[in-house]
C-alpha positions as CSV (number, residue, x, y, z in Angstrom):
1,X,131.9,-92.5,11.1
2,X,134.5,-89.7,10.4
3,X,134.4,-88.6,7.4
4,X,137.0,-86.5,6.0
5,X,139.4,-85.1,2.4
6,X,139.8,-86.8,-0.8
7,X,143.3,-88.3,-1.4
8,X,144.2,-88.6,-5.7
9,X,146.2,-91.4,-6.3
10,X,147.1,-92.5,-10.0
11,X,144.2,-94.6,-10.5
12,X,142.0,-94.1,-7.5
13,X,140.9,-91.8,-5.5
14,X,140.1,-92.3,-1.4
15,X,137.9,-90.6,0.9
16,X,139.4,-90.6,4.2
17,X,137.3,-92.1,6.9
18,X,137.7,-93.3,10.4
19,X,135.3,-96.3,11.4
20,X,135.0,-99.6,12.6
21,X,134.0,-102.6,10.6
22,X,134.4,-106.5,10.3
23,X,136.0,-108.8,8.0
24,X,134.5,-112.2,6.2
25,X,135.6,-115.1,5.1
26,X,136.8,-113.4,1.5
27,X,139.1,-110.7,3.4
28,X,141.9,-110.9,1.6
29,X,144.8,-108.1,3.4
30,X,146.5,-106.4,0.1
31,X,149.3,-104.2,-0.3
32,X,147.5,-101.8,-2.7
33,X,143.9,-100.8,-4.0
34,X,144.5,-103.2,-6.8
35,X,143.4,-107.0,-7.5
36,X,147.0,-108.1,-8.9
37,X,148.4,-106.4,-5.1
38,X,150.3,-108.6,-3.2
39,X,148.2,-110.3,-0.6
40,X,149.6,-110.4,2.5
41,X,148.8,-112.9,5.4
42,X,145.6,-114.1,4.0
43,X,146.4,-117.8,6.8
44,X,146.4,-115.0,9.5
45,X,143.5,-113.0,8.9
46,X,140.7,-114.1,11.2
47,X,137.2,-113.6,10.2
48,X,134.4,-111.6,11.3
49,X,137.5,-109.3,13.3
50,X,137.0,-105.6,14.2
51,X,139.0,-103.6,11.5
52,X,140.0,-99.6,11.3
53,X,139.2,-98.7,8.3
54,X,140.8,-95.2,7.1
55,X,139.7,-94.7,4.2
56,X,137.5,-95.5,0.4
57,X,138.8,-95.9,-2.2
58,X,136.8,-95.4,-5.8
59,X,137.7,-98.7,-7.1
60,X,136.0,-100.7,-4.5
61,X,138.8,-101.6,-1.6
62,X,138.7,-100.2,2.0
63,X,141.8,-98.6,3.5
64,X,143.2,-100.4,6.7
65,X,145.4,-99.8,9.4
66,X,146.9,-102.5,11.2
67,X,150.5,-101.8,12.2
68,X,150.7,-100.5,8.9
69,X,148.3,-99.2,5.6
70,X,147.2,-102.0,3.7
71,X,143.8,-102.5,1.4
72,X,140.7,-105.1,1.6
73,X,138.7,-105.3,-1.4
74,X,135.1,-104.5,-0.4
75,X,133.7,-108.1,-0.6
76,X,135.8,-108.5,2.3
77,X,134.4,-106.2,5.1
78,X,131.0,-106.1,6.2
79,X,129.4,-103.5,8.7
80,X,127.9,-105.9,11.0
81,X,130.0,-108.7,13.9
82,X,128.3,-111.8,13.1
């Protein structure tokens, strides 16, 4: 794991990271750090997939890359393939 600066947003802060994890069966893929976010292809996100995950936030949601930034809340990513 990479870990790396502290981004401010208006209500959150994130610690940039580079790493690998999984999702679960309650990965939900979220347009912000926020549970009233839009979620976004929850049909097409597959569980227990490898993930990038760039960054923390301090409210609980992990920062994603996949074509794109998006946010799963941290019930939804695990650090272990099952």
């Amino acid at each position: 794991m990479t870990l790396g600066m502290t981004v401010s947003a208006s209500e959150f802060t994130i610690a940039d990271v580079e790493t690998i994890l999984y999702t679960n069966e309650e990965a939900e893929l979220l347009s912000n750090a926020d549970a009233n976010s839009v979620v976004l292809n929850k049909e097409e996100m597959p569980d227990h997939a490898p993930i990038l995950v760039t960054g923390i936030t301090s409210n609980g949601y992990f920062r994603v890359n996949l074509d794109g930034i998006y946010y799963i809340a941290g019930n939804g990513i695990t650090g272990k393939r099952r």
